[in-house]
N, C-alpha and C positions, 0 to 999 in steps of 0.2 A: 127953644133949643132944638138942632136938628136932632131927630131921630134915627140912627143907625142900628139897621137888620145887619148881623154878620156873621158871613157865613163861611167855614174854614176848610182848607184841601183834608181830602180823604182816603188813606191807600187804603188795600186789604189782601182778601185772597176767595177766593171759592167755595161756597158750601155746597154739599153734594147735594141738597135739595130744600127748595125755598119756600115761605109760604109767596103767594100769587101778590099780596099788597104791597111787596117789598119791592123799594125802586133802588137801582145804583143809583151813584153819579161821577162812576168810572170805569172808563172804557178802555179797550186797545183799538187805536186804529188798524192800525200793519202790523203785524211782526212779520219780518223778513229775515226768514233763517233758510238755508243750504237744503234739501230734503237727501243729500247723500254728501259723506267723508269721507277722507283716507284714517284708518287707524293712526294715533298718533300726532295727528295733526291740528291744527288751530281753525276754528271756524270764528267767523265773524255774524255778529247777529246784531238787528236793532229793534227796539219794541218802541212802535209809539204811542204815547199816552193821549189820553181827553179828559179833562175833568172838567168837571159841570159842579159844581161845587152846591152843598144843599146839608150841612152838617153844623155843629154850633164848636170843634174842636180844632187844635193845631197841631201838627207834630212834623217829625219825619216822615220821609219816604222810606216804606220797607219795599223791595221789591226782593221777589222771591223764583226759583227756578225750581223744577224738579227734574232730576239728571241722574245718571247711575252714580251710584256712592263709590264705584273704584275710582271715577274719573279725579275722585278730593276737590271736588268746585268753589269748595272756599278755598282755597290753597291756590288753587292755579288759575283760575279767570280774574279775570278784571272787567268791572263795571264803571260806566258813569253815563251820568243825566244831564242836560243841555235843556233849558228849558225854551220855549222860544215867545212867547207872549205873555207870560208872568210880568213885568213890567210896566204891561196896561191896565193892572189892576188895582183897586182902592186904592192900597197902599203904597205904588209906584213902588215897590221896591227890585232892586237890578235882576237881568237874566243870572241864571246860575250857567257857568258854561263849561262843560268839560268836568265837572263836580267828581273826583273819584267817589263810588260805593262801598263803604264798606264789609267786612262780614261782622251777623250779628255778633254781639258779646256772648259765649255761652252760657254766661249768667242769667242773661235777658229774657223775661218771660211774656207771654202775650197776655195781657193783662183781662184778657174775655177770660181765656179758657186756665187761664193760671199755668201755663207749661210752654218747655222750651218754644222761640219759634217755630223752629222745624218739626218739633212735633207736631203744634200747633196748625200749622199748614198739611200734613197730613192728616191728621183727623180730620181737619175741618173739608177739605177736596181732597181727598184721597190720590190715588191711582190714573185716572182719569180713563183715557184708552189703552194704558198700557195692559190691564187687567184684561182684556180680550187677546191681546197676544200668545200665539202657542209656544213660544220659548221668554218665562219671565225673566227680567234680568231687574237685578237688586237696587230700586230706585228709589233718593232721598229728597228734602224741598232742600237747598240751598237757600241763607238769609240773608239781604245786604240792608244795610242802612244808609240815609244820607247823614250828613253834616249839619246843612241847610231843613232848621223846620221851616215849614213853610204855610201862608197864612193868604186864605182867597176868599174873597167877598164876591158874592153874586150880585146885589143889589144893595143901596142904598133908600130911604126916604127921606126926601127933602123937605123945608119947613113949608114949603106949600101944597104937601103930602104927594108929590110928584116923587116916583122912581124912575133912579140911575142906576141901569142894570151893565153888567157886566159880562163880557162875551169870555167862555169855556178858554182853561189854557192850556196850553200843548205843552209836552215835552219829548223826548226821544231817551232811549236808555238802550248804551251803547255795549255790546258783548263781546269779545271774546272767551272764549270757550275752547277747550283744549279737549278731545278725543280722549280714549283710551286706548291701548293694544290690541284689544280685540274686538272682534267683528261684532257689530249684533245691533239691531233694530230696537226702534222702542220712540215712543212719545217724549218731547222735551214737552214741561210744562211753564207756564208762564201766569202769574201775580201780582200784585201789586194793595197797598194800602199802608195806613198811617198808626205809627208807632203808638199814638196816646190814646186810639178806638180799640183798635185789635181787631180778634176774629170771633164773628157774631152771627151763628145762622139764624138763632131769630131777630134778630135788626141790624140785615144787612147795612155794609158800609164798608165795601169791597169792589172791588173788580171781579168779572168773572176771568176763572181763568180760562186759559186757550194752551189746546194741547197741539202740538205738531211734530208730523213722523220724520225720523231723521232714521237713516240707514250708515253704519260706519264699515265700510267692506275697502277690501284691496281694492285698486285703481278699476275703474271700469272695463281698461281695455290695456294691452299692455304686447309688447314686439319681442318676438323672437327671432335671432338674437339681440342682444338692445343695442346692438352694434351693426351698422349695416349703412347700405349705398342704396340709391332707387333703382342703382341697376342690379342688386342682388337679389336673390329669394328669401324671401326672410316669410314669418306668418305676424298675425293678429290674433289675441286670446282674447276675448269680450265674458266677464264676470255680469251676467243677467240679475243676479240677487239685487232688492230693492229698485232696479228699474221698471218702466214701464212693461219690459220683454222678459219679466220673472216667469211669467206661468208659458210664454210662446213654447209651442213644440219644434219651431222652424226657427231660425234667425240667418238675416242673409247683411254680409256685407256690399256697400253704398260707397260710393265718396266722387270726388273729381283729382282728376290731375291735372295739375296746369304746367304745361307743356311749349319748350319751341317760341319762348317770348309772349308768352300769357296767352295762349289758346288755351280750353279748358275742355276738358273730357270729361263726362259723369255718366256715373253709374246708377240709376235710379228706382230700377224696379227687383224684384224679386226673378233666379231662374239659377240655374243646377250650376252655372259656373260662378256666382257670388256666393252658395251655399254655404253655411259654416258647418264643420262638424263637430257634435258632441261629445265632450269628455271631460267625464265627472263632474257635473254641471257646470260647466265653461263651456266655449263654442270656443272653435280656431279655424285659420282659413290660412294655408301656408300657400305663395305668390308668387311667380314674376310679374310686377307691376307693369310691366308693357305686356305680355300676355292679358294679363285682368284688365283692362281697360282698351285693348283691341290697337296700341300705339305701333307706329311701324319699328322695325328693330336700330334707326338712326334717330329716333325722337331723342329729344333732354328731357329729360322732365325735372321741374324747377321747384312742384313743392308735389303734397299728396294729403288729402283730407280724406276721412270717414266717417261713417259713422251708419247704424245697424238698423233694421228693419224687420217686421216680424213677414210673412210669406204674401200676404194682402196689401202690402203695404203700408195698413192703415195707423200701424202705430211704427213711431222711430224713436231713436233713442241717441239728441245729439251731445254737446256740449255744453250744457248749462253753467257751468264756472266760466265759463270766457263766452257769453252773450247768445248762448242758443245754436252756436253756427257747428260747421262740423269740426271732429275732432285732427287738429293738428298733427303729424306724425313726421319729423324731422329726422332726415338723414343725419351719419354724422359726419364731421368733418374730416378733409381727405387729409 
């Protein structure tokens, strides 16, 4: 009779301190979240999973966030998981793809610690980085579950006592994520583990979590008046909070103008006519764009990018939501 070792996927969450002989066998590869928002607005996030599978149970997928309790993140996100090699394993059974998350049942309790999940995920990793922050802001674990239990074999032994081992499976767990109104910084946290283990700091059988800074502030940089032509004076207000040019004493505006059928003009280094001035921690720099880029008074200019700089140069601060490049700044229409 063949002999079958089987071994079953495993989520969890975080314990804020382990003994040394306790091994996971689940990880995050990426999470790729925004590190800045607009209040109010919808981010997109992905976490990708790894399991290595080394457990003798089956359940669901809990995954779990920890977020500010104003933003309601059961109420207003939506999740789902895509698995992507589940299919190669023992049991062949299909990808999950697109699987919405649900939120936990409020009745549901973690069956380690005996209390709600969300409790349960607090106590067990608390706070994480947010707890070093000089302004606290009131943050919960948000619960989701899947549908789909889910059931992974590492290895097999065959009847000639040969083993069929089985390669780790991925999955991706898709976010949106909805802001709040107000400004304020703070760590999202990130979980994961399985409904029928729970949360166990002495026999882990979790993921650890992974904390990352998300800053939610007005637009980074924003035109006065929002209305205007390249041939007018208008200024640039640049909001430093949560960028890299938070603590700068200097900040100087940067950019190119493309000009005259794609000639391009830039401005690159720091000096007393890209200066911005301070006021009440903003920076502004009120313009005629053919002045600031040295153009003759018959140039076109066809478009105009920016983007800040501290007085050395050494740090800038571009466009990261549209691919790193400088910030776009569109006339309006005549």
């Amino acid at each position: 009779m063949k002999r079958i070792t089987k071994h079953k996927l495993l989520f969890g969450a975080l314990a804020a301190a382990l003994p040394l002989f306790v091994v996971s066998c689940l990880y995050f590869d990426n999470i790729s979240q925004p590190e800045r928002a607009l209040p109010g607005s919808e981010i997109e996030i992905t976490a990708q999973l790894r399991v290595e599978p080394g457990t003798n149970d089956k359940g669901r997928l809990v995954f779990a966030m920890l977020v500010p309790k104003a933003w309601n993140a059961a109420e207003t996100a939506s999740l789902s998981v895509t698995t992507k090699d589940y299919s190669q394993n023992k049991n062949g059974d299909p990808e999950v793809v697109n699987e919405p998350l649900e939120p936990m049942p409020a009745g549901e309790k973690d069956p380690k610690t005996g209390k709600p999940w969300s409790e349960a995920f607090m106590q067990v990793m608390g706070l994480g980085d947010n707890a070093g922050l000089p302004e606290q802001t009131e943050m919960e674990w948000v619960v989701w579950r899947s549908s789909t239990a889910f059931e992974i074999w590492d290895k097999i032994t065959n009847p000639d006592n040969t083993e069929t081992k089985f390669n780790p499976v991925h999955a991706d767990v898709n976010i949106r994520l909805k802001t709040g109104s107000e400004p304020l910084t703070c760590y999202l946290g990130y979980s994961y583990g399985y409904d029928s283990y729970g949360l166990s700091v002495d026999e882990k059988r979790h993921a650890d979590a992974q904390f990352k800074l998300l800053t939610v502030s007005d637009r980074v940089f924003s035109t006065t008046p929002s209305v205007f032509r390249y041939g007018d004076v208008f200024g640039i207000t640049f909001s430093p909070s949560g960028t890299a040019l938070e603590d700068a004493p200097e900040i100087y505006l940067c950019g190119t103008a493309v000009h005259d059928g794609g000639q391009r003009t830039e401005i690159k280094t720091a000096g007393d006519k890209n200066r911005m001035t301070p006021v009440e921690g903003r920076f502004e720099k009120f313009f005629w764009p053919k002045d600031l880029f040295g153009l003759p008074n018959d140039a076109v200019i066809e478009e105009l990018h920016f983007h800040f700089i501290n007085a050395d140069g050494s740090i800038a601060v571009m466009d990261d939501e549209n691919g790193g490049g400088e910030f776009f700044v569109e006339q309006s229409a005549e």
